[in-house]
N, C-alpha and C positions, 0 to 999 in steps of 0.2 A: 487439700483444697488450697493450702496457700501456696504450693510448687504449681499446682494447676494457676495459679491465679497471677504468678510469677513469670512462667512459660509465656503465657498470653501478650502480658505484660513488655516482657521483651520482645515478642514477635512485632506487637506494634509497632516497635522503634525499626525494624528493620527495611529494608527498603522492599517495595511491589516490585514485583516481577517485571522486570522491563526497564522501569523506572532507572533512568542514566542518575550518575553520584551529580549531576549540575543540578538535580531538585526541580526539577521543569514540572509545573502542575500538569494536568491531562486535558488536551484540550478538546476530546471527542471521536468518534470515531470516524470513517474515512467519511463517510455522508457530510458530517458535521463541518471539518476541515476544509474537504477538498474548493471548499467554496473561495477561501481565503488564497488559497495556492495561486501560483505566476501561472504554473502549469501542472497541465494534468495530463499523461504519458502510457500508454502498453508500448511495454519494450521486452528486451534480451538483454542479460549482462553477458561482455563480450571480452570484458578484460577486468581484471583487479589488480592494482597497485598504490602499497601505502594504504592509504584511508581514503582511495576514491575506486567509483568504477564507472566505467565506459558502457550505457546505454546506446543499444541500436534502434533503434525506434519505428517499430511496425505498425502504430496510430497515434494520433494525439487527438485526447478527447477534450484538450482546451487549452486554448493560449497558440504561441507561436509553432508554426504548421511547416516552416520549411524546414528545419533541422532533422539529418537523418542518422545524427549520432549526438550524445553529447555528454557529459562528464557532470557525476553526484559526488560531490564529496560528503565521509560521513566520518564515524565517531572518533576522535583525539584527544587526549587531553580533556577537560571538561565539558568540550563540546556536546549538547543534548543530538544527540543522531543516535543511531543502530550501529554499531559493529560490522565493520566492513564482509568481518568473515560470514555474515549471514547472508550475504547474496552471491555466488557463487558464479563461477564464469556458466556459463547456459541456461541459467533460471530464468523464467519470465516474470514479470512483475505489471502491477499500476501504481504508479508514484503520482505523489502528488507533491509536487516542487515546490522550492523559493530560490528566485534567482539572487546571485551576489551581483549586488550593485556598488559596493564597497568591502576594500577590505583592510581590516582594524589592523594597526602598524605593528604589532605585536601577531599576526595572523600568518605569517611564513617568514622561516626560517632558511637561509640559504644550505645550510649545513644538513639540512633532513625536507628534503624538495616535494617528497613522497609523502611526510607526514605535516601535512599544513591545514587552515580555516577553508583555502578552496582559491580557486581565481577568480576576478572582473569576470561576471559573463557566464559562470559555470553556474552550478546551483547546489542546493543543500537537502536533506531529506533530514526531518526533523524528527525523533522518537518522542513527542510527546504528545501523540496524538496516533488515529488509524491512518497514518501517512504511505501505508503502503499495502497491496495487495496481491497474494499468489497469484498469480495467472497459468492455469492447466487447461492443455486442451481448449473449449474455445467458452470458458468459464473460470469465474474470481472466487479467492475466499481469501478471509481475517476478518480484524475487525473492522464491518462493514457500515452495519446499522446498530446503535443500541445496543451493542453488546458489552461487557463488560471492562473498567477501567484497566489497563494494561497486558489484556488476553490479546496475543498476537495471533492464535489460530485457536477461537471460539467453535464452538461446533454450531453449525451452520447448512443450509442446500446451498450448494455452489448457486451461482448467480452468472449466467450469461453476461459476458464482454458488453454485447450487443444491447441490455438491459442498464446496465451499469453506465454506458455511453450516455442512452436517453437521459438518467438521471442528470448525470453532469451537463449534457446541454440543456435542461428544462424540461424537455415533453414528458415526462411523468414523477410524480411526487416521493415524497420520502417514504410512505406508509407502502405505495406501492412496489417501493426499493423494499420493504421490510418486510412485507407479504410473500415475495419472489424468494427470497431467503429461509422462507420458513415453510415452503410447500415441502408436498412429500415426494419423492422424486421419484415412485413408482407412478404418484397419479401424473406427474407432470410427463413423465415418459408416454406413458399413455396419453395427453392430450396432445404431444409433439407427431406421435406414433398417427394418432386420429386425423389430425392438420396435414400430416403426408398424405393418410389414402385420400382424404376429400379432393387436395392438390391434384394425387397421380394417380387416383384408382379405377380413373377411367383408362386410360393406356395400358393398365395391367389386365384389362376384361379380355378372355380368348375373343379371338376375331370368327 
């Protein structure tokens, strides 16, 4: 009992899974966050170098709309971000940004150009929170709604682009983001499956 109670003991002290050594509390998941965010992005990562990567940007579900690329810098040094090595050149993602509007005099070094805070104007992906999401196919998953503090891929029903979008612009609510997450994906296939024949089931009758 007291090695069980020992064991325990120290796990407590050790850090949650995710959790960067800067000690950033958790600030929610992406529902929660993205509200705060400059911007809110589906992209492709198209480059990695150092601690940043090069987003193409195939929508932006909020904020500034003309940019069709634009540079995240992420984990260095104590900085609260993810690990650059997790997003990979061709992955797609929904980030939910903060732009740098400043940068602290101690934030780049000339001597390691590649490993810096980020530039004026670039932006930042924070790990302490659901600050980002898989994008497959033409559907999201992580942590979305409600799911647990530092699980970066929760088990979950994938969640349409397209649904995910609404939330972020307003037209539908959080319970109904957490509903959409939590159907079963045979009945949902079947009510997509349904919404086709009603659509085109007339054009499919022999003539």
């Amino acid at each position: 009992m007291r090695l069980a109670a020992l064991l325990l003991a120290t796990a407590a002290l050790l850090p949650l899974p995710g959790r960067a050594e800067c000690g950033c509390l958790w600030k929610g998941s992406f529902a929660d966050v993205q509200g705060q965010a400059d911007l809110v992005v589906a992209g492709t990562v198209t480059q990695r170098k150092g601690n940043s990567i090069d987003i193409a940007i195939a929508r932006t579900l909020r904020g500034e709309g003309w940019r069709e690329q634009l540079r995240v810098w992420l984990q260095t040094g104590d900085y609260c971000r993810p690990p650059a090595e997790d997003f990979p050149e061709g992955s797609r993602w929904v980030l939910a940004l903060e732009r740098i509007d400043a940068v602290p005099k101690d934030g780049f070094n000339a001597a390691t150009p590649n490993q810096s805070y980020g530039r004026k104007g670039d932006y930042i992906l924070s790990s302490c929170g659901g600050y980002w999401l898989r994008w497959t196919g033409d559907a999201v998953t992580g942590n979305l709604v409600d799911a647990p503090r530092w699980a970066r891929e929760p088990e979950m029903t994938p969640v349409l682009l397209d649904v995910l979008e609404a939330y972020v612009a307003g037209r539908i609510d959080q319970a109904r983001l957490k509903e959409a997450s939590r159907e079963d994906p045979a009945l949902r296939e079947l009510m997509l499956n349904t919404r086709q024949f009603l659509l085109h089931g007339d054009a499919a009758e022999p003539q």
